[in-house]
C-alpha positions as CSV (number, residue, x, y, z in Angstrom):
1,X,22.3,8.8,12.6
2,X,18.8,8.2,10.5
3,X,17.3,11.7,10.0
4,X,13.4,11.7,8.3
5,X,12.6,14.8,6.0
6,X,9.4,16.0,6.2
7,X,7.2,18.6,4.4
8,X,5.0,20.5,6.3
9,X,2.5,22.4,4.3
10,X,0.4,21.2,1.3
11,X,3.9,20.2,-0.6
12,X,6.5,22.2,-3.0
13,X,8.5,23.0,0.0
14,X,11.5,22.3,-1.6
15,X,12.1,18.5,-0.2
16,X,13.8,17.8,-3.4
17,X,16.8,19.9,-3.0
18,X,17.7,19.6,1.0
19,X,17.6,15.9,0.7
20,X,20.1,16.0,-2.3
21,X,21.9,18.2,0.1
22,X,22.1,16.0,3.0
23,X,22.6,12.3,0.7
24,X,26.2,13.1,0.3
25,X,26.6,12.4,3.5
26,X,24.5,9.0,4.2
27,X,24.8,5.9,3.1
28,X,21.0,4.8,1.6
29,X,17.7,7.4,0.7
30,X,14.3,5.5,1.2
31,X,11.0,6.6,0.1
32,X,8.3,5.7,2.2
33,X,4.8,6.9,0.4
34,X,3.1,8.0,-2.4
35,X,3.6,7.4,-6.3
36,X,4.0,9.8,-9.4
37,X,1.4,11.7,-8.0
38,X,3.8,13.5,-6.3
39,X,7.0,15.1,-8.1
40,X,10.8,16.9,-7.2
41,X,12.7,19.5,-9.6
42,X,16.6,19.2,-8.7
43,X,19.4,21.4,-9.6
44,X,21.9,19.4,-10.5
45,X,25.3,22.0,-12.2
46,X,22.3,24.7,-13.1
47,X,20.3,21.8,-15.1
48,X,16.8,20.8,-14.2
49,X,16.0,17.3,-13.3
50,X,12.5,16.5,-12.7
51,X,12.0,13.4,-10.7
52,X,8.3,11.9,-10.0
53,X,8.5,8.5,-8.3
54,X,12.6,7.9,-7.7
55,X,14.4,8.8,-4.4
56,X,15.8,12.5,-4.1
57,X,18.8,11.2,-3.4
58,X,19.2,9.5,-7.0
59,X,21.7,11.6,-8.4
60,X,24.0,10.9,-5.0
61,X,27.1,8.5,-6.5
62,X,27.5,6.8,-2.8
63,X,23.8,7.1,-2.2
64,X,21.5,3.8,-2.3
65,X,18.3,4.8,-2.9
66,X,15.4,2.4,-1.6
67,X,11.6,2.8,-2.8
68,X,10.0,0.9,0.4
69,X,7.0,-0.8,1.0
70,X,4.5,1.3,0.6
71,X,5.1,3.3,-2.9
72,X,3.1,2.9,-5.5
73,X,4.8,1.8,-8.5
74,X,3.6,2.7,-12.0
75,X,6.4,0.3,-13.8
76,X,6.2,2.2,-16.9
77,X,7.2,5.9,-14.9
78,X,9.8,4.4,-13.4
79,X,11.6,2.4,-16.1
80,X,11.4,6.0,-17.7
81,X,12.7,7.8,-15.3
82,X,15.6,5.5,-14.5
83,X,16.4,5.0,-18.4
84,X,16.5,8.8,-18.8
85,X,18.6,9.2,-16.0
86,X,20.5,6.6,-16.5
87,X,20.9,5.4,-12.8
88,X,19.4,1.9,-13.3
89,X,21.8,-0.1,-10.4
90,X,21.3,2.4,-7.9
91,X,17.6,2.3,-7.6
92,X,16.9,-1.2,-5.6
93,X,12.8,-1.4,-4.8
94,X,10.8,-3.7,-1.6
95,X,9.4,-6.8,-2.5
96,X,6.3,-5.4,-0.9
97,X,6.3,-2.5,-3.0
98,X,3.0,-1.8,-4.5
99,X,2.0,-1.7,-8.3
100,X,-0.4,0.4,-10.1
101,X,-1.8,-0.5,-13.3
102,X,-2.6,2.3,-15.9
103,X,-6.4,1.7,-16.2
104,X,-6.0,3.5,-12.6
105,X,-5.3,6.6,-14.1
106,X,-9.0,6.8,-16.1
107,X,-11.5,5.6,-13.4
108,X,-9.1,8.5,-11.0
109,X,-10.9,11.3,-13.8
110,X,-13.9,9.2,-13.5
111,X,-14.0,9.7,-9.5
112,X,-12.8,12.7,-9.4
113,X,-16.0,13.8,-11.3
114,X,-17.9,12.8,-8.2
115,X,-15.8,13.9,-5.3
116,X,-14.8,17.2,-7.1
117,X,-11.1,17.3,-5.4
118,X,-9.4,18.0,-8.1
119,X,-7.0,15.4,-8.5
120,X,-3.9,14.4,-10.1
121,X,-5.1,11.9,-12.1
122,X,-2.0,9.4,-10.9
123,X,-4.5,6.6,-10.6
124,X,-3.5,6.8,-6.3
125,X,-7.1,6.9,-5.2
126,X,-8.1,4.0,-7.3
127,X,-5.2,1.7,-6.3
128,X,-5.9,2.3,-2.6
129,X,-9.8,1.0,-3.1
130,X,-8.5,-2.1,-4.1
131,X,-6.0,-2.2,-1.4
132,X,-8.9,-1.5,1.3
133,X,-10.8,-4.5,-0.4
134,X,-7.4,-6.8,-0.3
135,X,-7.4,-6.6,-3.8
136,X,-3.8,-5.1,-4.9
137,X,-1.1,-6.0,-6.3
138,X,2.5,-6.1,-5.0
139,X,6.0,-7.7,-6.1
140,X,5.9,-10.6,-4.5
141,X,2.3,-11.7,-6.9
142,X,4.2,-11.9,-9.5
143,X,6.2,-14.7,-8.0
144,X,2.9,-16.4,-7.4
145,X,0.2,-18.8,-9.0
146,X,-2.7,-16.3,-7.3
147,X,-1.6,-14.0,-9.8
148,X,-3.8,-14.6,-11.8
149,X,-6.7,-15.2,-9.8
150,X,-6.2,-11.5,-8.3
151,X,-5.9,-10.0,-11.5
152,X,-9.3,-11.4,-12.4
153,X,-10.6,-10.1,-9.0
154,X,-9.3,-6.7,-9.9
155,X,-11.3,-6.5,-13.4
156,X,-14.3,-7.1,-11.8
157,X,-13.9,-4.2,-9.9
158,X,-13.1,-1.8,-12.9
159,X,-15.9,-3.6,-14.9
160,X,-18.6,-2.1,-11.9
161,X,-17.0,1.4,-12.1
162,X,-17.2,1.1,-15.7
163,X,-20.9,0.0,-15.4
164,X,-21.8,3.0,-13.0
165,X,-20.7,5.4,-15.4
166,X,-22.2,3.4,-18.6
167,X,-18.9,3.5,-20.3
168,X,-18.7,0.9,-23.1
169,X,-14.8,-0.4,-22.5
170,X,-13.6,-3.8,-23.1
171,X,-10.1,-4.6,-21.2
172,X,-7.8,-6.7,-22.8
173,X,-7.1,-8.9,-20.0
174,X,-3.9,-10.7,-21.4
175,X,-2.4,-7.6,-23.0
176,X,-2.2,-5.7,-19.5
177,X,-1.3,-8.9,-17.5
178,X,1.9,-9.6,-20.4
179,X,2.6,-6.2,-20.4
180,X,3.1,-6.0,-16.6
181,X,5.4,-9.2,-16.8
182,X,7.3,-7.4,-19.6
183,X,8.0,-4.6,-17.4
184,X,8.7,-6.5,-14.4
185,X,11.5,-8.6,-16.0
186,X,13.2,-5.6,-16.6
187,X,13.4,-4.8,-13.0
188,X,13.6,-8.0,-11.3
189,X,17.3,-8.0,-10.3
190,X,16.7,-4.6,-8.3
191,X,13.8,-6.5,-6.1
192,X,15.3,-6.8,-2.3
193,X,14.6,-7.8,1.2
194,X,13.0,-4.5,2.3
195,X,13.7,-5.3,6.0
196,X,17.2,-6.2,5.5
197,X,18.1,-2.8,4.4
198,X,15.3,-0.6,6.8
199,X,17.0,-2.2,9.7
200,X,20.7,-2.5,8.9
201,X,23.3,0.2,10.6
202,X,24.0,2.6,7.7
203,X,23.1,5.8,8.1
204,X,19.3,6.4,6.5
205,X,17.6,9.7,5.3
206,X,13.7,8.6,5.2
207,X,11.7,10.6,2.5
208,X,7.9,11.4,2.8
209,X,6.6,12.3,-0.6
210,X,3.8,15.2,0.0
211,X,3.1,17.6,3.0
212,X,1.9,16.5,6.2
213,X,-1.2,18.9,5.6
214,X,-2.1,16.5,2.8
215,X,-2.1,13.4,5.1
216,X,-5.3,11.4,4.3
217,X,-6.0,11.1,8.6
218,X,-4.6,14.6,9.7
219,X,-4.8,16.6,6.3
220,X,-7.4,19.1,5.5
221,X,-9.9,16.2,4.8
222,X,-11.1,15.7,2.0
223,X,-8.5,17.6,-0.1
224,X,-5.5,15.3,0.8
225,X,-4.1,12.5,-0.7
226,X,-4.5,8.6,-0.1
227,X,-1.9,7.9,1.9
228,X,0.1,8.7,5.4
229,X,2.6,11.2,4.9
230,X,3.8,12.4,8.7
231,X,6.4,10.5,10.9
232,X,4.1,8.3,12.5
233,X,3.9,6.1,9.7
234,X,7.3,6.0,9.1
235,X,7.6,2.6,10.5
236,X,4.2,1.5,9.3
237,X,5.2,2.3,5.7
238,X,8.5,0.8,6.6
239,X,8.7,-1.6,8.9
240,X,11.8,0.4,10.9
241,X,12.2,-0.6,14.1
242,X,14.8,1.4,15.1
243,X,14.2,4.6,17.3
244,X,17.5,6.3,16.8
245,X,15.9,8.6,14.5
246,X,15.9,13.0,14.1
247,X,13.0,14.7,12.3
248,X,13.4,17.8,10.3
249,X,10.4,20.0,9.1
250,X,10.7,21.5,6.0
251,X,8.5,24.3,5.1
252,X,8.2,27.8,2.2
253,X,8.7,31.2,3.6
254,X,4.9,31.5,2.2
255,X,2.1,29.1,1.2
256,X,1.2,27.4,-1.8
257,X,-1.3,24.1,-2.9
258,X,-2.4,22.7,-6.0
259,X,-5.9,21.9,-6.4
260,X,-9.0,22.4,-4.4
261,X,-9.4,22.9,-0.2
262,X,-9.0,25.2,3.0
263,X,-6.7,28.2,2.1
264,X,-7.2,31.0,4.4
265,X,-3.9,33.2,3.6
266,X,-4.5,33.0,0.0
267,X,-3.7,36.1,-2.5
268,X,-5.8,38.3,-4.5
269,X,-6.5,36.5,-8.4
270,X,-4.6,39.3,-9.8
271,X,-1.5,38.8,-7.3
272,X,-1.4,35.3,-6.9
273,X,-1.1,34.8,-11.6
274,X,1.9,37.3,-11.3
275,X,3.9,36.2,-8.7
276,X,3.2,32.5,-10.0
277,X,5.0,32.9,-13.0
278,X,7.6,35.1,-11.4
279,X,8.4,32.7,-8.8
280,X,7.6,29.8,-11.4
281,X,4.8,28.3,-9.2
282,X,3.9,25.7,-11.4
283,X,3.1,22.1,-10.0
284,X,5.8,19.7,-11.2
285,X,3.5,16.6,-12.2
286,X,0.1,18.8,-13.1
287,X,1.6,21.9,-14.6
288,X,-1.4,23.6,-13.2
289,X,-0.7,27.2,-11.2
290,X,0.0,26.8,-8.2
291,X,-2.3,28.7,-5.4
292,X,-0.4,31.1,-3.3
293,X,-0.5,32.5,0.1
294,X,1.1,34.4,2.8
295,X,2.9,32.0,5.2
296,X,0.5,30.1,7.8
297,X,2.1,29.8,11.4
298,X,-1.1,28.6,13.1
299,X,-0.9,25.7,10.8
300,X,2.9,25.0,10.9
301,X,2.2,24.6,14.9
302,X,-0.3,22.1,14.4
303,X,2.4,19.6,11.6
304,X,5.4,20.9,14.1
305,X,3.6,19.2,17.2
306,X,2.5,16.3,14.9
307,X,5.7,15.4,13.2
308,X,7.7,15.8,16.6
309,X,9.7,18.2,14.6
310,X,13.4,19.4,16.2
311,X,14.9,21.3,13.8
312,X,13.4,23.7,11.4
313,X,14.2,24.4,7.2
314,X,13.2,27.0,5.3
315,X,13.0,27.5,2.0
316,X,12.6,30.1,-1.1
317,X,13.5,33.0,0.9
318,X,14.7,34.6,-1.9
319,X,11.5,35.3,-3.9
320,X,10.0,37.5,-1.4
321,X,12.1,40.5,-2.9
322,X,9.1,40.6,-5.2
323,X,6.9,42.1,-2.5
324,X,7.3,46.2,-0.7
325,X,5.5,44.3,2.4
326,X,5.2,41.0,4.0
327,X,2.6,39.3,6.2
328,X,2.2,36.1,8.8
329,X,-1.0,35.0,9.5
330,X,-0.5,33.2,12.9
331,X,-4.3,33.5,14.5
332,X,-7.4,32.6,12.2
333,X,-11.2,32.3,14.1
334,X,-14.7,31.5,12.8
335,X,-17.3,34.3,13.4
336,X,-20.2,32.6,15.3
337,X,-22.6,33.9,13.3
338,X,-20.9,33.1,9.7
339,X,-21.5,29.1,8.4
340,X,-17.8,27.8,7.9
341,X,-17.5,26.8,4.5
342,X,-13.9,25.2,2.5
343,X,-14.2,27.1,-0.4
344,X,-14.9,30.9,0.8
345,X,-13.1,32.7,3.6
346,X,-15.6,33.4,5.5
347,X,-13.0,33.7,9.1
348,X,-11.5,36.3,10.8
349,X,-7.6,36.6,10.7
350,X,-4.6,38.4,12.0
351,X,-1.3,39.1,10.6
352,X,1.9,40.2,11.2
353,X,3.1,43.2,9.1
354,X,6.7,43.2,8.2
355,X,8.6,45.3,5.1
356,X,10.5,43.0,2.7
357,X,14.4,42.8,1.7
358,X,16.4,44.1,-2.0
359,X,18.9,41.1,-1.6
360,X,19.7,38.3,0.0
361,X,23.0,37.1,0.6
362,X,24.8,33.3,1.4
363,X,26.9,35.7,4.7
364,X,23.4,35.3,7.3
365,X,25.1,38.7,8.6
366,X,25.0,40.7,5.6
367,X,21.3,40.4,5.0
368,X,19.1,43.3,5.8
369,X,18.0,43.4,9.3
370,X,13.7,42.8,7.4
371,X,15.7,39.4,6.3
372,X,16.5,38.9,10.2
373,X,13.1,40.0,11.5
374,X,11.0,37.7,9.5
375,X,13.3,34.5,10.8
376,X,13.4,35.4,14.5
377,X,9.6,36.4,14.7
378,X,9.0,32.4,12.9
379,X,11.5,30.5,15.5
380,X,9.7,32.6,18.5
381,X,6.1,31.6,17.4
382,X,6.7,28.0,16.6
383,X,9.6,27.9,19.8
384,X,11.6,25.8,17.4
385,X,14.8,26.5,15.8
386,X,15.7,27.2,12.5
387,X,19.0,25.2,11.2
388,X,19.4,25.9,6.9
389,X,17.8,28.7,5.2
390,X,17.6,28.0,1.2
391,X,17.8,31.2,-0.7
392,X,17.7,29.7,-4.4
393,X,17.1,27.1,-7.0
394,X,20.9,25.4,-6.4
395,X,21.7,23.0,-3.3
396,X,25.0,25.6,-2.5
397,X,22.0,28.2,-2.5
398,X,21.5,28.2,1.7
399,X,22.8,29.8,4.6
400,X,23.5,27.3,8.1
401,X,22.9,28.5,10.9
């Protein structure tokens, strides 16, 4: 069986953890989008492991883990991540796999000056300008005489940007071409066939990076990220041809988002600082605060229906003990008369009123009969079941239902 994990809010919905749960039992973990714009924390025996471009199945002994064609490699990350892991021979990456030079990274800031989205600063949006202008770089470059040429190509580009913004920066062109090969040697022998692994028999767990709801097509537009994130690109990002394939949604028991956008459930100021740091809210590759909000069904519908979702997760159950009373917002509508606007809340919405739990417990039975209330009134909504509840940090921390 190949199951894909999916997120489907704005991200943080606990991806990280259930795929470590479910790689011991499949054979190879592939990551299908994204760079280190987009980051997992891991429990692994009560120690934190923070991983930002690597497969959540890394730490897995009998789990391959395959970063596919479409990542975006920063070489220096990953070699950094793997070395501090120590896990080098069981990363293996696509010789299609994508590569992001660091320069990326300033002309992101400069951009996001101008579109205001308040960005990561991962160098992402940069690297997918040149890849619309058939200007990127991937492994198999490197292994070319073109090199070169394209490298020139993609200077020319940054000396423009630079020019726009009357910055005075001279690029050392050799430095960042040698330093690139440097890297690369390091990771030559874990350069595959990606194909040969996407369409082989073993059992698969596919990985999107961020929530569907920052999908650059589908997403809340223009507050999403660069690349396709929901299931329909699995085998565009992938080349998979294979259709023997389950999808699972994975969502929070509330709402949260880094950076700017559409947030209609979102908490008072006052709320929203201490139940961030109770909860620790705090974005894993920004360190920013994370926005919070009470949990959005009209939006899980729409990523459900997208995704072709079966079977539902959900996740951080447990930190609603923090609130007396809980609410659902499953109906939002614009008032006729009121200009709709992203950045107030200037809609109408309803809610679902429900009182909150003292405890939660790993026996689904023992839980107070709120605990009960709040999961039934989600799977009736969204008419889809619900198959693993996570109530904690640890991967022994859920209840199966």
């Amino acid at each position: 069986m190949n199951l894909f994990f999916c997120g489907l809010q704005w991200g943080d919905e606990g991806k990280g953890k259930i795929i470590d749960l479910f790689s011991d039992f499949f054979e190879i973990n592939i990551r299908i989008n994204g760079g280190h714009n987009a980051g997992h924390i891991i429990f692994i025996n009560n120690v934190k492991k923070i991983i930002k471009i690597l497969p959540s199945g890394i730490f897995k002994k009998y789990c391959l883990c395959l970063i596919s064609n479409n990542v975006i490699l920063s070489l220096k990350i990953f070699i950094n991540e793997i070395k501090n892991l120590k896990i080098f021979n069981k990363v293996i990456i696509s010789n299609f796999c994508k590569i992001n030079i660091k320069i990326n990274e300033i002309i992101d800031y400069l951009l996001d000056i101008i579109i205001n989205i308040n960005s990561t600063y991962s160098g992402i949006t940069p690297f997918y300008i040149q890849k619309n202008l058939k200007n990127s770089l991937n492994f198999i470059n490197f292994t070319k005489i073109s090199f070169y040429k394209k490298m020139k190509k993609i200077f020319f580009l940054y000396n423009i940007i630079f020019k726009y913004y009357n910055i005075k920066l001279k690029l050392n062109f050799i430095k960042i071409i040698i330093s690139n090969l440097f890297f690369i040697k390091k990771i030559i022998k874990n350069i595959v066939n990606n194909d040969y692994f996407i369409n082989n028999k073993n059992d698969k767990i596919f990985e999107s990076s961020q929530g569907s709801l920052l999908d650059f097509n589908i997403g809340t537009f223009p507050f999403v990220t660069s690349s396709n994130v929901i299931s329909k690109s699995l085998q565009i990002n992938t080349n998979y041809c294979l259709n023997k394939i389950k999808h699972l949604g994975i969502f929070k028991s509330y709402l949260t988002r880094v950076g700017n956008g559409y947030f209609p459930s979102i908490f008072l100021k006052y709320k929203r600082i201490l139940f961030s740091y109770y909860s620790k809210e705090i974005g894993t590759n920004t360190e920013r605060i994370r926005k919070i909000g009470w949990l959005d069904i009209f939006l899980l519908k729409k990523t459900i229906k997208i995704n072709n979702i079966s079977n539902l997760i959900i996740t951080r159950l447990d930190t609603l003990i923090f609130f007396k009373f809980i609410k659902i917002l499953y109906i939002y509508y614009i008032d006729k008369n009121i200009f709709y606007d992203y950045e107030i809340n200037l809609y109408k919405k309803k809610y679902f009123y429900l009182k909150s739990w003292n405890f939660v417990s790993k026996n689904y039975f023992l839980n107070n009969i709120n605990f009960h209330k709040y999961i039934r009134i989600i799977e009736k909504i969204l008419n889809t079941p619900i198959i693993i509840i996570s109530i904690g940090k640890n991967k022994n921390d859920i209840i199966v239902l």
